[in-house]
N, C-alpha and C positions, 0 to 999 in steps of 0.2 A: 624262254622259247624264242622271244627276240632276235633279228640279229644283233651283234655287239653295235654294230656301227651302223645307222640310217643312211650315213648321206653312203655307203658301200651302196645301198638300192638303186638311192638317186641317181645318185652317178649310173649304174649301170639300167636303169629304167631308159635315160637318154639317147641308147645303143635300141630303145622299141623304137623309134621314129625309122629305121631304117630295118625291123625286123619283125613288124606285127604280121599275123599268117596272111598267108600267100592267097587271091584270085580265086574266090569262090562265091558262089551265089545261092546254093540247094543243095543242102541234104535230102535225096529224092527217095531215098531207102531202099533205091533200083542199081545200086550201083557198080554192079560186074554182073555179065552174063553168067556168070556159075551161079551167084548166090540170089539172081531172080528166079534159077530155078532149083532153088533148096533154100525156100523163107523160113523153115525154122531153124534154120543155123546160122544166117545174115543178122551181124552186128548194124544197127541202127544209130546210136551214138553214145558216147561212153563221156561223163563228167569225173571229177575231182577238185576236190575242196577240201578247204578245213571249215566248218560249220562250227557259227558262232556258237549254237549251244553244245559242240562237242570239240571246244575248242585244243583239247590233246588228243584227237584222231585223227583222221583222213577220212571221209567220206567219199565210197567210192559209188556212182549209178553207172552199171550197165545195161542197152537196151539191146534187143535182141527180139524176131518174130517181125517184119514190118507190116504197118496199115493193115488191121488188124480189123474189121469192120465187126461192131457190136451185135447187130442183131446177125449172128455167123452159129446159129444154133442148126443140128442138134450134137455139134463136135463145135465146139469152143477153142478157143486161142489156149495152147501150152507150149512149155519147153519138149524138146524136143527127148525121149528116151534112152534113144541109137546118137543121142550127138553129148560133148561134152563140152562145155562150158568156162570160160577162163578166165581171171583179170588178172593181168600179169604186172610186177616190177620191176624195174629196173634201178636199185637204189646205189648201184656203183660209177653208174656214168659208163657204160664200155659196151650198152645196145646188145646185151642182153639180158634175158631172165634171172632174177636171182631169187624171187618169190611169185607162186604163184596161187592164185586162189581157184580149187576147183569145185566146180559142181555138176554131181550125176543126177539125174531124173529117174523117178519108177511110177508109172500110173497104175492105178488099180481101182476095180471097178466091183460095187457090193452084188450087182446082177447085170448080168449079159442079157436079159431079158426083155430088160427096156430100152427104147431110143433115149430115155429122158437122161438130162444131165443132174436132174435131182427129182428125186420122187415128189415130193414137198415141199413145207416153208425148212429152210435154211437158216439157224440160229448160232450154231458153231459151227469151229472145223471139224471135230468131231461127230456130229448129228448125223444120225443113221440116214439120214434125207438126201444125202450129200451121195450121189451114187457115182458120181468120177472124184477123183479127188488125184493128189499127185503131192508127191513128197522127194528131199532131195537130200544128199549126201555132199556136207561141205571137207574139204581134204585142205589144209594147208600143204605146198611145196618148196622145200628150202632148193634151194640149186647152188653148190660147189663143187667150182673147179668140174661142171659136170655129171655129176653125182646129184641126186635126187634124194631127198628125208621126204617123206610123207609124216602130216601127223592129221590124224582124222578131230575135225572141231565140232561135227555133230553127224546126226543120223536122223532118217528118218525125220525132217522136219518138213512143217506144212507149208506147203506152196500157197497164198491165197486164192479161194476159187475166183472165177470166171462170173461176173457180174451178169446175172442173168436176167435180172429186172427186180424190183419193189415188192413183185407181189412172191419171189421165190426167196429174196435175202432183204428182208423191210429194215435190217440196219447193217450195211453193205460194211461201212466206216467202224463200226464195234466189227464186224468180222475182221475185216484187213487185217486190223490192228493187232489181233490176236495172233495174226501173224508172222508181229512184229519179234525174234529171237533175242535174247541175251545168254548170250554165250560166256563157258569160260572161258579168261586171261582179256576179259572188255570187248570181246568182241559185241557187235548187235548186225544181225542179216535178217533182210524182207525179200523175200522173193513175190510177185505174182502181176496180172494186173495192173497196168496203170497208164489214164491218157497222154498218148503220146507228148511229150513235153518238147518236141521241135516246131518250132511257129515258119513258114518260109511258103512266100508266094507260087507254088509248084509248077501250078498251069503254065504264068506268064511264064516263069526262068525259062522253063523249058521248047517255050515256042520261041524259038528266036533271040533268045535271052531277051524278054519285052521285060520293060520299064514300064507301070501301068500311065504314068506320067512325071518324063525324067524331070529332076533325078530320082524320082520316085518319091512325089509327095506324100507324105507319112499318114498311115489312114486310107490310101486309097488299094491296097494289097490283099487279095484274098489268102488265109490259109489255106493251103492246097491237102494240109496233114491232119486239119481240124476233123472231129469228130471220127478218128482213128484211135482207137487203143494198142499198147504197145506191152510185151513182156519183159519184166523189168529186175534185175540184181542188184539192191542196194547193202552197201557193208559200210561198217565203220570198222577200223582197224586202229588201234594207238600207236601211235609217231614209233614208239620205242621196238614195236616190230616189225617196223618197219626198217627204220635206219640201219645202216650196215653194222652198227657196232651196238645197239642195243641202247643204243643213248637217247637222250631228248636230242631232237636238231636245231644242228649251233652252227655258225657261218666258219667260226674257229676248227670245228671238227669235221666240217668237211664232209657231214651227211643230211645235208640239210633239201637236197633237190630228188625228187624220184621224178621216175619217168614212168607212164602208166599206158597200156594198152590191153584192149580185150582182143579175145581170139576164141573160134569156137572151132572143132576138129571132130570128126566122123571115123569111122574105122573104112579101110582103104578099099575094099570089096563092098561092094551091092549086088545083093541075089534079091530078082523077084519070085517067088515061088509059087507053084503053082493054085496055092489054096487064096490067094490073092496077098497074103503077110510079104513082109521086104524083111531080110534080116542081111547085118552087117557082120564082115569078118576081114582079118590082119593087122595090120599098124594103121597107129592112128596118124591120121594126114590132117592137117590146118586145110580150112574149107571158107573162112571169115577171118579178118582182120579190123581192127579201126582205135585211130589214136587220136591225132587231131581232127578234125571235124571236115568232112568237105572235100579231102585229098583226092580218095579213088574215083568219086564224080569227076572233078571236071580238071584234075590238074591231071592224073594218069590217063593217058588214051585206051582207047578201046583195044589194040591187041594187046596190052598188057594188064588189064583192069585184074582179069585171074589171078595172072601172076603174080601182082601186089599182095591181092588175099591170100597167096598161099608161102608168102617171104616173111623170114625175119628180120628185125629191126638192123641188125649188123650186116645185111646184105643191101642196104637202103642206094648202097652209092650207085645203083645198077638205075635207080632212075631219078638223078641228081640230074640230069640234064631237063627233064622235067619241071624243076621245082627252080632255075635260075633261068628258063626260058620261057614261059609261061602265054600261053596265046590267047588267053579269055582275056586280057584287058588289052590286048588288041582287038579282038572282035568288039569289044562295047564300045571301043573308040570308031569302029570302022561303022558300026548299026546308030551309032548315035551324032555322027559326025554334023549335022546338020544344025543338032538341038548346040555345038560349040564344044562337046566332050572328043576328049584327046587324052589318048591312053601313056604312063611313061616310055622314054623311046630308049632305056638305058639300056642293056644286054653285053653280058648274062644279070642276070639280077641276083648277083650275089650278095645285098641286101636282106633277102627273104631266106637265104639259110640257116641265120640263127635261129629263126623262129621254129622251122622245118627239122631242122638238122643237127643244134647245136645246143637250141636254147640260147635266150638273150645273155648277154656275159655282164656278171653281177645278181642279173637277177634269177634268171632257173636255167642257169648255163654249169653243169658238175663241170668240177676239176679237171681234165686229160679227160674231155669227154670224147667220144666218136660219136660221129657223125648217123643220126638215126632218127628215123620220125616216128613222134608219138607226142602224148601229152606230157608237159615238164613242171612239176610243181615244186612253187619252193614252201615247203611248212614251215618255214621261221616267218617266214613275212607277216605285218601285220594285218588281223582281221578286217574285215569290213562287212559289218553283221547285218541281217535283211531287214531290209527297210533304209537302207542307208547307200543301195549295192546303187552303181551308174549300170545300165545296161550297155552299154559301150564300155566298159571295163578301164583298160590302160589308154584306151586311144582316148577319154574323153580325159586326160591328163597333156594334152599337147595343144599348142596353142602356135601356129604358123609354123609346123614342123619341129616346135624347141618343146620338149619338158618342161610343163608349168605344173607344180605342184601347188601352188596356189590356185590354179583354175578352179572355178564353181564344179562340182562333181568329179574332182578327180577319184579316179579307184582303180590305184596300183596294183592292189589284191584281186582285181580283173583278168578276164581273158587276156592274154595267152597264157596268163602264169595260173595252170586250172583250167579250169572249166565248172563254172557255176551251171545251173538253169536257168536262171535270169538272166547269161550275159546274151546279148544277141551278135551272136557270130555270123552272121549274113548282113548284117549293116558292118559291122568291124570289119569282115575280109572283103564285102563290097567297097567301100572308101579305101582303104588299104590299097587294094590292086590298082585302081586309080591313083594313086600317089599322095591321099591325105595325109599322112605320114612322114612324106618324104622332105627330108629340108628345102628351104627354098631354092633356087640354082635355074640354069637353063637345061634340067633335065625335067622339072618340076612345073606341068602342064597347068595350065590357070584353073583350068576345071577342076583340078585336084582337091581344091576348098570345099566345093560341093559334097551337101547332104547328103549325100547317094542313100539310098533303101528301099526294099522291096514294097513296104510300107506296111509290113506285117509285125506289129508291134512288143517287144518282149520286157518282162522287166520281172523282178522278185516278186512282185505283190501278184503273180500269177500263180504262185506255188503256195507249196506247206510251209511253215516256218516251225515244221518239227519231221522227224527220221519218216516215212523215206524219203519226204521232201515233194516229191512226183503226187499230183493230186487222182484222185478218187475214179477207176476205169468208167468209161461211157457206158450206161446200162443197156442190154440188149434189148430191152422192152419198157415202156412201151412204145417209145419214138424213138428210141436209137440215140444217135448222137444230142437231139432235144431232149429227152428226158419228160417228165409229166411235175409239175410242183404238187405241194400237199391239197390244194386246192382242185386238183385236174385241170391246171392249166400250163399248156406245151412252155418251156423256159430255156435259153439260150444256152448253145454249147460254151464251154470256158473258151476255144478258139473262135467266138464268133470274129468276126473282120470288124474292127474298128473304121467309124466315120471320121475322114478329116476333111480340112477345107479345099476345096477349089486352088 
């Protein structure tokens, strides 16, 4: 699975100094006015990895529903019914779909009679107790030349419910799990529940892009997404159907890079009716987009935020002027001018399109690619298994702008190649945008050295180190985001805010 040739990586890992993502600070889950008002079809943030213990697949997490508040009874967080669900491929380099993974939703209720979301205590998915429940229909889609193959890879499977406290589901963790699918041809999918897994100072970004104290000493950063639960689609798929040719990926064969985005789509009509029900009718229209992480926040403007959610990847050149002119590290240059931060003065930053646009070349850069943003993986590359991951990914591989693969913590199997849950893409695309990255020169601001971060702290030993990865949803009772230990004593959310120094 290797590539043939290592220093092929190195070498093009060297082309990240000049290509890690572009100017970002918050995944704020608000991110186009269409989809703040239709949160259950707003994509939240979408990973990819190879996962060391499932080292010949692709692990895909889609998130989906945003801040999602636990104690939200007596209608709980689901997917959406009337909306359809996607993670789509791109495994030819040409910025479009060529696989697409779907999923439809059906809720069904054992009685209309009660408000309750479960009559009782909760023991299985099955348990007559369970009075909402919701199940889903996965559809593999091949796509040539156009042409669509559906092939249906299950039915009817359990959505995990809705975390509704201790005293309705006293082993929340044995239910999940039950959740967990193995599919025929290797597949395994988890749908349901699960805390939200973006850590990102919310409040400050958003006021003024505040620094809580630049450059943002680490530790002093509230999660702004903490104690938020999020709706969640985890897959593993094997390399081999992935790849265009049905093969293990090889740097030789030239199927070694997918490109990966989620997208969720409605049917084109909405009727409110009179008995207060909404029902949808016509073609179905893309309503949600998201690939890299970050983009339609703060790199797309506001009249075109829609727009982007409802474009496909081969139409991307329409806001390339966007992604090489970039105005947030000018703004943090111009709010922070005081503290000696000075943003790059280069223009256009045609720098930041490989990362955006092309993929690093060597490393998750396909052959005769076009130009298209999404997330770029290359599965040949080698693992870097949890417990081991840098949470700065690729950039903690550079050392004064040069490629040091000798650096303490380097992890080339990092952000941008992927997207783990441990990487923290807000300290990455916050130094980045600043010019960490950037070789040394008279374009290469002195401040660029600087630690920058929200101070909101990320790293593996937050998560599972087994499928689906994403830990255990925030109970809705009896504190909500606190939780009550075995003892009746209130115990901290997994996002509490880390203390650091002065």
């Amino acid at each position: 699975m290797l590539l043939s040739s290592w220093s092929r990586i190195t070498a093009g890992l060297a082309a990240i100094a000049m290509a890690v993502p572009l100017v970002a600070l918050a995944s704020s889950h608000s991110e186009a006015p269409g989809t703040v008002k239709d949160r259950l079809a707003d994509d939240t943030d979408v990973y990819a990895w190879v996962a060391a213990d499932a080292s010949q697949a692709v692990t895909f997490v889609g998130n989906w529903v945003p801040l999602l508040e636990p104690n939200s009874g007596p209608n709980f967080g689901a997917f959406d019914d009337d909306a359809t669900y996607y993670i789509n491929v791109d495994n030819v380099g040409d910025a479009r779909k060529h696989v697409r993974f779907q999923f439809q939703f059906k809720t069904t209720r054992r009685t209309g009679a009660t408000f309750l979301y479960n009559t009782g205590q909760v023991t299985s998915l099955d348990d007559a107790d369970l009075n909402v429940r919701q199940t889903y229909t996965l559809t593999r889609i091949d796509v040539n030349n156009g042409v669509e193959q559906a092939t249906v890879l299950g039915t009817d499977l359990p959505v995990a419910p809705w975390f509704v406290g201790p005293k309705s589901m006293p082993d929340y963790t044995a239910l999940a799990k039950s959740a967990v699918q193995d599919l025929a041809g290797g597949y395994r999918v988890f749908v349901g529940p699960r805390d939200d897994p973006f850590f990102v100072d919310l409040a400050a970004v958003f006021d003024l892009l505040t620094i809580r104290k630049v450059p943002g000493d680490r530790g002093k950063g509230v999660d702004g997404v903490g104690g938020y639960n999020v709706m969640t689609i985890a897959l593993q798929v094997p390399m081999t159907k992935l790849t265009k040719d049905g093969m293990a990926p090889s740097a030789s064969l030239n199927n070694h890079i997918l490109g990966i985005w989620d997208t969720a789509e409605r049917l084109a009509n909405k009727t409110l009716n009179t008995d207060g029900t909404v029902s949808f009718s016509g073609p179905e229209v893309q309503v949600s987009r998201l690939g890299m992480p970050l983009v339609n926040e703060v790199v797309i403007p506001l009249k075109d935020k829609d727009k982007f959610n409802a474009s496909e990847p081969k139409d991307d050149g329409q806001f390339a002027n966007y992604v090489t002119n970039p105005t947030l590290p000018a703004l943090i240059g111009l709010l922070y001018a005081d503290a000696g931060v000075q943003a790059p003065s280069v223009f256009p930053r045609a720098d930041l399109v490989a990362t955006f646009l092309t993929g690093v070349p060597n490393v998750n850069q396909p052959k005769n690619v076009v130009a298209s943003e999404m997330i770029r993986l290359n599965t040949a590359l080698p693992v870097t298994p949890k417990g081991s991951q840098n949470s700065l990914g690729a950039a903690a591989c550079f050392v004064n702008g040069a490629l040091t693969l000798a650096n303490p913590g380097c992890d080339p199997a990092g952000f941008p190649n992927g997207r783990r849950p441990g990487d923290d893409v807000v300290d990455i695309e916050l130094r980045v945008a600043m010019g960490y990255l950037l070789a040394p020169g008279s374009t290469k601001p002195a401040s660029a050295s600087l630690p920058y971060t929200d101070g909101v702290l990320v790293e593996d030993s937050q998560f599972d180190n087994h499928f689906p990865f994403l830990t255990t949803p925030i109970p809705g009772s009896p504190n909500g985001k606190n939780g009550i230990d075995a003892n009746g004593a209130a115990k901290s959310a997994r996002h509490e805010p880390v203390v650091g120094a002065d």
